[in-house]
DRENDO-1510 file (C-alpha; in Angstrom, 1 decimal, always signed):
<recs>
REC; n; res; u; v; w
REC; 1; UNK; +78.6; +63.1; +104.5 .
REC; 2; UNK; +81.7; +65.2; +105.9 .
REC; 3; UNK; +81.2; +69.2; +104.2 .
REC; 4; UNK; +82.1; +72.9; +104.9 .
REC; 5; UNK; +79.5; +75.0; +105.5 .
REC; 6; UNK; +78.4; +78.2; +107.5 .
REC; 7; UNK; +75.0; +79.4; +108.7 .
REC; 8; UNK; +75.9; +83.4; +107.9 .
REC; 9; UNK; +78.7; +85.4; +106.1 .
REC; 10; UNK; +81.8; +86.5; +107.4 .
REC; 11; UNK; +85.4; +85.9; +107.4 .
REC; 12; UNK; +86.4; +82.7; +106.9 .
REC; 13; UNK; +86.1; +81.5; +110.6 .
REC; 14; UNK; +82.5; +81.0; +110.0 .
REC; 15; UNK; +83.3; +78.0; +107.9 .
REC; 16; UNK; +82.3; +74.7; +109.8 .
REC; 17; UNK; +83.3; +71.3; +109.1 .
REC; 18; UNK; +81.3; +68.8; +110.4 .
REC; 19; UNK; +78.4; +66.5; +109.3 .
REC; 20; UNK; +75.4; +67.1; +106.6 .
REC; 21; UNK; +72.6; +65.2; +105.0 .
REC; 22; UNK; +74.0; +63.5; +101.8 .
REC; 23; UNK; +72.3; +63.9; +98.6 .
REC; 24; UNK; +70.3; +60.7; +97.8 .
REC; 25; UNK; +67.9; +61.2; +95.2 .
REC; 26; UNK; +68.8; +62.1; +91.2 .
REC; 27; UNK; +66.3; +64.3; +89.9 .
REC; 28; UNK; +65.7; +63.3; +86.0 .
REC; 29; UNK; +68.5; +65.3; +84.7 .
REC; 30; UNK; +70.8; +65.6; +87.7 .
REC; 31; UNK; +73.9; +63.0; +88.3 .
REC; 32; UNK; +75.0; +62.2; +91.7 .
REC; 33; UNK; +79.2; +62.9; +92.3 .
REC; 34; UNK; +81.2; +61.1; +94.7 .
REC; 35; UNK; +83.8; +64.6; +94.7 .
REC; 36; UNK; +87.3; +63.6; +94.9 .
REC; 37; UNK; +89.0; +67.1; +94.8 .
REC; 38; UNK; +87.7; +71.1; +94.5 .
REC; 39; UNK; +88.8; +74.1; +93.1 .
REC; 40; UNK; +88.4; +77.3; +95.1 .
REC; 41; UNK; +87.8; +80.4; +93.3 .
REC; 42; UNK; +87.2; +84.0; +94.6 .
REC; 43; UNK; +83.2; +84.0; +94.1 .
REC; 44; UNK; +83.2; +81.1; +96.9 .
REC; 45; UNK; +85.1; +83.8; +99.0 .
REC; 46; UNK; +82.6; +86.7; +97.9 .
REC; 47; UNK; +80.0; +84.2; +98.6 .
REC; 48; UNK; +81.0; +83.8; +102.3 .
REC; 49; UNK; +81.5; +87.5; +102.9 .
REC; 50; UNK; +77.9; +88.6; +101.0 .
REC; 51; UNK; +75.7; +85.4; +100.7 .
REC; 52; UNK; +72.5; +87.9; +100.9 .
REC; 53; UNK; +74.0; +89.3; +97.3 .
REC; 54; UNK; +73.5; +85.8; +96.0 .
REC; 55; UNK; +70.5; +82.7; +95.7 .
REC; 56; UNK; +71.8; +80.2; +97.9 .
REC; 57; UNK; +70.0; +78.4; +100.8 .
REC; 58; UNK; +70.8; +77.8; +104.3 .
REC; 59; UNK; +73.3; +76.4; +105.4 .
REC; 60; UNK; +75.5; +77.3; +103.1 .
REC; 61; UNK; +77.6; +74.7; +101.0 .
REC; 62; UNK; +80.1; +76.8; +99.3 .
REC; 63; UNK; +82.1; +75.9; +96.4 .
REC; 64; UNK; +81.5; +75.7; +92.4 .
REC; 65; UNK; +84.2; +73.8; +90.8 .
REC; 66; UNK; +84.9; +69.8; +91.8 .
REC; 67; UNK; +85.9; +66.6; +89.5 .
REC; 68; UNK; +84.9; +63.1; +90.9 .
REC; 69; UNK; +83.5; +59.9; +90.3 .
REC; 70; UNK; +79.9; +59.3; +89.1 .
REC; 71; UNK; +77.6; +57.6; +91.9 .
REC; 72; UNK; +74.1; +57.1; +90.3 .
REC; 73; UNK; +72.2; +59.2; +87.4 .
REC; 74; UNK; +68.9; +60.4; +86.8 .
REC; 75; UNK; +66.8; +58.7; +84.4 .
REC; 76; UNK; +66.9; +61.4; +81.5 .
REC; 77; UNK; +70.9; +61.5; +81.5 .
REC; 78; UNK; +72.2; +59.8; +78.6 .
REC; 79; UNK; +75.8; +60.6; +78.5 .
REC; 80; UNK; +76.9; +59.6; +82.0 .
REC; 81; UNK; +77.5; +56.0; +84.1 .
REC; 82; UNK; +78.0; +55.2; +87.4 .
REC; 83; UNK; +82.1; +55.0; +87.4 .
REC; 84; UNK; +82.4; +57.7; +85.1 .
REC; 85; UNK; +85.4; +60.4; +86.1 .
REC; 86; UNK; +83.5; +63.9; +85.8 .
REC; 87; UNK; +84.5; +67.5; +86.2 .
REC; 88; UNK; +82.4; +70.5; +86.5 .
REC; 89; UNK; +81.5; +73.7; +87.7 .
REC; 90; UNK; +78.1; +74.6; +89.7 .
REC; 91; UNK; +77.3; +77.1; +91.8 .
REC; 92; UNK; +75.0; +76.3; +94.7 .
REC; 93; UNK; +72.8; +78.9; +93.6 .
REC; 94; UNK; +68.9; +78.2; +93.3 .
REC; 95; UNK; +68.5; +75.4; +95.2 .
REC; 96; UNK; +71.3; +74.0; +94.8 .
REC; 97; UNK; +74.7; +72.6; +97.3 .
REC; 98; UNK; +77.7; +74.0; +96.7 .
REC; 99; UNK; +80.8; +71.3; +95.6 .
REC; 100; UNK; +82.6; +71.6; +99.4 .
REC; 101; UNK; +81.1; +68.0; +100.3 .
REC; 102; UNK; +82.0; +64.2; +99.1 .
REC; 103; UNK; +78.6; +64.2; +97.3 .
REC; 104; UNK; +77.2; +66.4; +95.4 .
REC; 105; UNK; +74.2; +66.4; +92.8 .
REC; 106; UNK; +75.0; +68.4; +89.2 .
REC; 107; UNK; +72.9; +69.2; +86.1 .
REC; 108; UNK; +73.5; +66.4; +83.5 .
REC; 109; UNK; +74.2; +69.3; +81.2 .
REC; 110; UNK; +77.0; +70.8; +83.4 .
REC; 111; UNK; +79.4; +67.8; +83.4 .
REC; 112; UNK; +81.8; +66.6; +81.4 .
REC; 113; UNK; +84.4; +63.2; +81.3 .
REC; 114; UNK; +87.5; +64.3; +83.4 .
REC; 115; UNK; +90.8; +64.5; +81.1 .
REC; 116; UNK; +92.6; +61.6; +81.1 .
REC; 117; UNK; +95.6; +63.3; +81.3 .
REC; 118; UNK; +94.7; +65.3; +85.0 .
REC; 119; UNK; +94.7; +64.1; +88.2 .
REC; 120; UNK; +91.5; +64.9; +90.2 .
REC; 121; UNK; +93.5; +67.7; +92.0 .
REC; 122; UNK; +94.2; +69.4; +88.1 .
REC; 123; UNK; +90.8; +68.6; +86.9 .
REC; 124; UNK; +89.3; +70.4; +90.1 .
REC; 125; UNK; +91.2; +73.0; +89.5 .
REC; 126; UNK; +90.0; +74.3; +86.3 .
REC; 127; UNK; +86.4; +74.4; +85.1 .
REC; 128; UNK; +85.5; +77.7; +86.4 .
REC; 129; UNK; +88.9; +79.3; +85.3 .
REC; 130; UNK; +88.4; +78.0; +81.7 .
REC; 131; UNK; +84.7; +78.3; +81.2 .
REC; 132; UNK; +85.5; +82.2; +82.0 .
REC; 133; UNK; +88.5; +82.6; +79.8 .
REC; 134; UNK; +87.0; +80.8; +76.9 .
REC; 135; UNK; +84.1; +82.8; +77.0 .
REC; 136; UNK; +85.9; +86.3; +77.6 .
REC; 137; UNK; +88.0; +85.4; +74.7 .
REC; 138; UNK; +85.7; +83.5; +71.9 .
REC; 139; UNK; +82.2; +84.2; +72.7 .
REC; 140; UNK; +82.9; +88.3; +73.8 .
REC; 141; UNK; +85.4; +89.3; +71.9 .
REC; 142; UNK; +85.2; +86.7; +69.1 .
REC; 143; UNK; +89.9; +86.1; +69.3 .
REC; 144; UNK; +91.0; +86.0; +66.2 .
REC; 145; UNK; +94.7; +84.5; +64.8 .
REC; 146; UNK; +97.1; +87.6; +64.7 .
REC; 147; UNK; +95.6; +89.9; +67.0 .
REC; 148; UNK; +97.6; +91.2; +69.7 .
REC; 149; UNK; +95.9; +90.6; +73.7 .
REC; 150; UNK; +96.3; +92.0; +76.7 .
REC; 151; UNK; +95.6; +89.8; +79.6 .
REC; 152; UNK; +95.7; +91.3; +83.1 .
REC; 153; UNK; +97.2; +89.0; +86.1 .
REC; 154; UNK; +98.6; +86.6; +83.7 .
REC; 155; UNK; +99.9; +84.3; +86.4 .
REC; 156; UNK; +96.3; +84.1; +88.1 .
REC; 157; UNK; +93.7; +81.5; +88.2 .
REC; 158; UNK; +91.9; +83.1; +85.1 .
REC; 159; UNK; +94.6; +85.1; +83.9 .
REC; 160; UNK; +97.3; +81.9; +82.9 .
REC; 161; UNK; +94.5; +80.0; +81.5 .
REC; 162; UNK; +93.6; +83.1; +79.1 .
REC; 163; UNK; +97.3; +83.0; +78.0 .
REC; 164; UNK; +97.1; +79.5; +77.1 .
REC; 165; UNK; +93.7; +80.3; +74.9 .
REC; 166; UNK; +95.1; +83.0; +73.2 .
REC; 167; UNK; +98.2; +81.6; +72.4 .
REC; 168; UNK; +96.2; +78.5; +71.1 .
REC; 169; UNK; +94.3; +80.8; +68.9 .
REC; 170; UNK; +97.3; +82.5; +67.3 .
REC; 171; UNK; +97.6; +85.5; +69.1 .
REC; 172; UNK; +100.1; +87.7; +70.4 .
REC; 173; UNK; +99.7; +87.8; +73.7 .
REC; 174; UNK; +100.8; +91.1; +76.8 .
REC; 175; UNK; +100.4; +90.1; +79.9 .
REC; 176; UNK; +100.8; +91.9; +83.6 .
REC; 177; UNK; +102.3; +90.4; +86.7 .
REC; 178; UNK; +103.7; +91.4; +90.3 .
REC; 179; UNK; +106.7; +89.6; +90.2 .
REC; 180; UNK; +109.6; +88.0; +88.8 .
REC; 181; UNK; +108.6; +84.6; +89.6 .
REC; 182; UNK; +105.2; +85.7; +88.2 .
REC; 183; UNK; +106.9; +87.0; +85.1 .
REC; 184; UNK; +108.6; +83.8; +84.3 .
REC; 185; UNK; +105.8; +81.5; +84.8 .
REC; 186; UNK; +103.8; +83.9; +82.3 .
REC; 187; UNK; +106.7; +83.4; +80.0 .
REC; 188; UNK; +106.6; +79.7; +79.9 .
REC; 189; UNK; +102.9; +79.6; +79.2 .
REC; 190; UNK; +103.8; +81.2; +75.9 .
REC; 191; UNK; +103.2; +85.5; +76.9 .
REC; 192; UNK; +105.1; +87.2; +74.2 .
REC; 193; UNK; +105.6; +90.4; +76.5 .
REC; 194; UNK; +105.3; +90.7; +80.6 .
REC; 195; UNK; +105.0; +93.9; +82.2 .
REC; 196; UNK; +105.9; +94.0; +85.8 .
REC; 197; UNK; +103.5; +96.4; +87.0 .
REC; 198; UNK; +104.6; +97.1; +90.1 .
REC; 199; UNK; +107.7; +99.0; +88.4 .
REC; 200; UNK; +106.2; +99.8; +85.2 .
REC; 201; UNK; +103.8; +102.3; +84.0 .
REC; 202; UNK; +101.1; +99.8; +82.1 .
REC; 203; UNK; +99.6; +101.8; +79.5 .
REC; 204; UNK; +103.3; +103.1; +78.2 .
REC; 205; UNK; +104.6; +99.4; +78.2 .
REC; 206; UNK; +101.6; +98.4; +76.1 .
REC; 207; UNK; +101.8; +101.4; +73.8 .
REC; 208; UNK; +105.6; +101.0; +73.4 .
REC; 209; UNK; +105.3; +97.4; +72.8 .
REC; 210; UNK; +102.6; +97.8; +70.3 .
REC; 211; UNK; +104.0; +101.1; +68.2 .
REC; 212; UNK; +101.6; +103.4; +69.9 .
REC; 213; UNK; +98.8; +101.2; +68.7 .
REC; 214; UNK; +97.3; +99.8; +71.3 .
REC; 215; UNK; +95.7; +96.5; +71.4 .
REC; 216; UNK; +93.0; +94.6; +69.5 .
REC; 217; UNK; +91.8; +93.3; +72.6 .
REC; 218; UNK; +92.2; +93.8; +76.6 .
REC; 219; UNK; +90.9; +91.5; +78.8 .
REC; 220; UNK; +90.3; +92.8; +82.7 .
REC; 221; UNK; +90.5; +90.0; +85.6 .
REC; 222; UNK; +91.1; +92.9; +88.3 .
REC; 223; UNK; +88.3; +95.6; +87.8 .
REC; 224; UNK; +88.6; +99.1; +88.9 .
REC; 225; UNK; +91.9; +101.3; +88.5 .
REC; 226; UNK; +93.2; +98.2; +85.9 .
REC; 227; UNK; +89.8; +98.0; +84.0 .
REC; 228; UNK; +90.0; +101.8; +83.6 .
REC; 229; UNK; +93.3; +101.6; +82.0 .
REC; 230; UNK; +92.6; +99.0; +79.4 .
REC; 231; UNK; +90.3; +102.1; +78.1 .
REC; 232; UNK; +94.1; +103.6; +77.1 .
REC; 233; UNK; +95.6; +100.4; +76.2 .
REC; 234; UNK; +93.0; +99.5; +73.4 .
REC; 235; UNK; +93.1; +100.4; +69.4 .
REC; 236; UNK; +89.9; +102.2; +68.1 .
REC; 237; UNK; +86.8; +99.7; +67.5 .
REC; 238; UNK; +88.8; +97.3; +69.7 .
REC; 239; UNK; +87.0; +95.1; +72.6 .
REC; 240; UNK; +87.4; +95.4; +76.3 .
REC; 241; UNK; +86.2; +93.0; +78.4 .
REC; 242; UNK; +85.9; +92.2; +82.4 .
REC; 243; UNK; +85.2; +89.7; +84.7 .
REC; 244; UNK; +84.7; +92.5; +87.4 .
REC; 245; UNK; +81.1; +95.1; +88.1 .
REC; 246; UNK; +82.7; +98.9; +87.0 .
REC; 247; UNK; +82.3; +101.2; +89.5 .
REC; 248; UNK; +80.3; +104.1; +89.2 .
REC; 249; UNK; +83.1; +106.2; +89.0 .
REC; 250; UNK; +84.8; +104.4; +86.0 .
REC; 251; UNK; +85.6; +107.3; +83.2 .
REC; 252; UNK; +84.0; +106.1; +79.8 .
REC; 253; UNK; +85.3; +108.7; +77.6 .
REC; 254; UNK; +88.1; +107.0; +76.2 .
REC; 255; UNK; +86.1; +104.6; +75.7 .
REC; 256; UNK; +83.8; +105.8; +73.7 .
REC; 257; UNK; +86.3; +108.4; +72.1 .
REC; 258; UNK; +87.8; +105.0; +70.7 .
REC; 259; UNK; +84.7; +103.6; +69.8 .
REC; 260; UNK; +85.6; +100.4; +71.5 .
REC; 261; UNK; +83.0; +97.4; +72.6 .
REC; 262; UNK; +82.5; +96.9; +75.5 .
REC; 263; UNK; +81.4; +93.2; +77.2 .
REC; 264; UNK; +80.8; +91.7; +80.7 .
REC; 265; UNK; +81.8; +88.2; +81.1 .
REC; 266; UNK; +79.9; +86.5; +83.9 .
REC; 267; UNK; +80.3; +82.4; +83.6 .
REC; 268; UNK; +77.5; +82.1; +86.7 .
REC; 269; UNK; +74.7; +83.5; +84.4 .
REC; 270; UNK; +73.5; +80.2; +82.8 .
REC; 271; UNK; +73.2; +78.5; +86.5 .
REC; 272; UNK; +71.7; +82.5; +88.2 .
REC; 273; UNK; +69.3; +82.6; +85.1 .
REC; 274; UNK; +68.8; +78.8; +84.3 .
REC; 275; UNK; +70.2; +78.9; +81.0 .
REC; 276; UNK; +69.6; +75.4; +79.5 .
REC; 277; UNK; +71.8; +76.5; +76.1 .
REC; 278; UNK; +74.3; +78.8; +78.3 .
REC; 279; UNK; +75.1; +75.5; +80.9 .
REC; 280; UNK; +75.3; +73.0; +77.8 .
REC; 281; UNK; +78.0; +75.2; +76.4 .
REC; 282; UNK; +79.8; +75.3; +79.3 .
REC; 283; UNK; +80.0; +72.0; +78.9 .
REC; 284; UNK; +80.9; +72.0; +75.6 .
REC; 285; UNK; +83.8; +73.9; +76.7 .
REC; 286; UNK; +85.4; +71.8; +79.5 .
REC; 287; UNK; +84.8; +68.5; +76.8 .
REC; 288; UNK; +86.8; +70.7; +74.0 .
REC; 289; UNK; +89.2; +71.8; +77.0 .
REC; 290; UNK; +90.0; +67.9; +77.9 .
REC; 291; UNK; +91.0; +67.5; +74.3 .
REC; 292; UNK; +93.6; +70.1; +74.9 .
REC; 293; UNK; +94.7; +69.1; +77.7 .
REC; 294; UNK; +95.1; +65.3; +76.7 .
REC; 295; UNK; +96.7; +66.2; +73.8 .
REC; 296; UNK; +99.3; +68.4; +75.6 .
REC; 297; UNK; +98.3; +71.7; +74.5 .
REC; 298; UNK; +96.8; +73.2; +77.8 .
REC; 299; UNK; +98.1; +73.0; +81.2 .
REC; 300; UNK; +96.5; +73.9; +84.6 .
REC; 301; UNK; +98.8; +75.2; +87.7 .
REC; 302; UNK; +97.9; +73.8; +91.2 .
REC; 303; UNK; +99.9; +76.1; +93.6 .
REC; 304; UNK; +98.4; +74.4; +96.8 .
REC; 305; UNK; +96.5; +71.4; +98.1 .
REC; 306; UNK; +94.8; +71.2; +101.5 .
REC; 307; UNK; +92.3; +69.1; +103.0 .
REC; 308; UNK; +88.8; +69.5; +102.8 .
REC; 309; UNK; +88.3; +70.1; +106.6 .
REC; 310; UNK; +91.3; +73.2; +106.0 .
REC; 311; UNK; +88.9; +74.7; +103.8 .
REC; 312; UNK; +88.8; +77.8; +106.0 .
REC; 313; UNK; +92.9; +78.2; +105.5 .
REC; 314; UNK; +92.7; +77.8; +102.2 .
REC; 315; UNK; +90.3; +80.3; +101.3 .
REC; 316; UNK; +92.7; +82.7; +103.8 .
REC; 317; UNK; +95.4; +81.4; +101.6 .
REC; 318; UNK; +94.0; +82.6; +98.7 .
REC; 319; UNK; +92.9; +85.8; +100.0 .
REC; 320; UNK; +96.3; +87.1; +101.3 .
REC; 321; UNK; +98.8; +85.3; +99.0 .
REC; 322; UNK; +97.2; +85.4; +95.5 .
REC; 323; UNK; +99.5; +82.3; +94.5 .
REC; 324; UNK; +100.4; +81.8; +90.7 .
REC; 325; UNK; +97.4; +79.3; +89.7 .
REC; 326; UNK; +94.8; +77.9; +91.8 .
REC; 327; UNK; +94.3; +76.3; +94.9 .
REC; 328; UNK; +92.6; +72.9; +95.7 .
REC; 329; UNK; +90.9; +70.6; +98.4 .
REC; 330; UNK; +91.4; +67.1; +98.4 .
REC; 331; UNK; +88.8; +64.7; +100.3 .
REC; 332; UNK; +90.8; +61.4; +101.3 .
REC; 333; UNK; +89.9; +58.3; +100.0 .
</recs>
């Protein structure tokens, strides 16, 4: 099978295409995908700059997110045919091959049925990007309708997924872009307030806007200098929570002088830890996610599509444009 891989970490010029053993054999519980399109995310860039930081296996298959068409499946998968249109995200993490390929083998318990409604390019594009917002939003800080949220990078992968969520869930909903074009994209998705915080001060914004207040809940897709400033932007006993590792340097005192909660959202813990109720949640998500999206009330930006063999361009792409919504490869039928 045609795949990107490399053989050590780097830039993105160590990405080769070329040739690698396909995936023959379904374990019990595993389902063979024929992948028709992938979604790049930054951990398959901080894969390929740090792979000793993470269980993967050499060569290197990067890639977590993909929808396809199901080949063959294992003999304890109930829920899943050969012909089936499937979306999912896996890390190649312990044992595992990453989802840059045109096969791929999954955990049953991973996948879910494509929405009808997305093309393979959409679908591709968003498991990993909802599985995180979903999780950051219901599971950590438990969103509730008529609380006011601030989403950082609202017209990010993450960030205009979150939106979506929190307007679905009857929030009010803050959000901080880099542009105008950002800013109206954010809009559209339903933010009630965009700050532009490349000529605004955040934390006044979000005070102002919220009558000295503050919110019930900030939600940090950036980490450091932006993570720290949620600390000022929250109401006492509200939640905080971040995609991104603090740094040691991080100031806690506002923190705790508002007696907020903390949380870590990490959506590669169930596959890292092998998580059997963590990864059949996920998939719970994406199937509850499909019904949104088939029934019109979520929506998933592609920005760019290239071809599997551009993979290296594309990751550069994300890197140095950080374009509203995600990118994609497409493998050619």
């Amino acid at each position: 099978m045609q795949a990107i891989f490399f053989h050590s970490g780097g830039r993105s010029d160590v990405l080769q295409y070329g040739e690698m053993p396909s995936p023959r054999h379904c374990a019990d519980h595993q389902v063979l995908v024929r992948i028709k399109a992938i979604g790049i995310n930054p951990i398959d860039i901080k894969i390929r700059t740090a792979p000793d930081r993470f269980p993967v296996t050499f060569p290197v298959i990067p890639g977590c997110d993909g929808a396809g068409t199901v080949e063959s499946v294992g003999t304890q998968v109930q829920h899943f045919k050969p012909g089936d249109e499937v979306y999912f995200s896996q890390p190649g993490f312990n044992g595992r091959q990453g989802s840059y390929a045109e096969y791929v083998l999954v955990d049953g318990d991973l996948l879910a049925l494509k929405p009808r409604s997305l093309s393979f390019e959409q679908a591709a594009a968003a498991p990993l990007v909802l599985i995180t917002a979903w999780e950051a939003l219901h599971d950590r800080t438990n969103l509730c309708s008529g609380q006011t949220v601030l989403i950082h990078a609202g017209a990010g992968g993450v960030g205009h997924v979150a939106i979506q969520l929190a307007k679905l869930a009857g929030a009010h909903v803050i959000t901080t872009v880099s542009n105008d074009q950002k800013a109206s994209f954010a809009k559209h998705l339903g933010a009630d307030h965009v700050i532009n915080y490349c000529n605004q001060d955040v934390i006044t914004a979000v005070l102002d806007w919220t009558n000295g207040k503050g919110v019930d809940i900030a939600f940090d897709t950036v980490g450091s200098n932006v993570l720290q400033s949620c600390f000022s932007c929250i109401k006492p006993y509200g939640d905080v929570v971040t995609i991104l590792q603090p740094t040691s340097d991080t100031n806690w005192s506002d923190a705790r002088l508002r007696n907020m909660r903390f949380s870590m959202e990490m959506m590669l813990s169930p596959v890292l830890l092998e998580l059997p109720e963590g990864k059949s949640h996920q998939a719970e998500i994406l199937r509850q996610c499909a019904q949104l999206f088939d029934a019109n009330q979520l929506t998933i930006e592609v920005a760019s599509a290239f071809n599997l063999s551009e993979a290296a361009d594309a990751q550069q792409y994300l890197e140095q444009n950080h374009p509203i919504g995600k990118i994609v490869l497409t493998i050619p039928s």
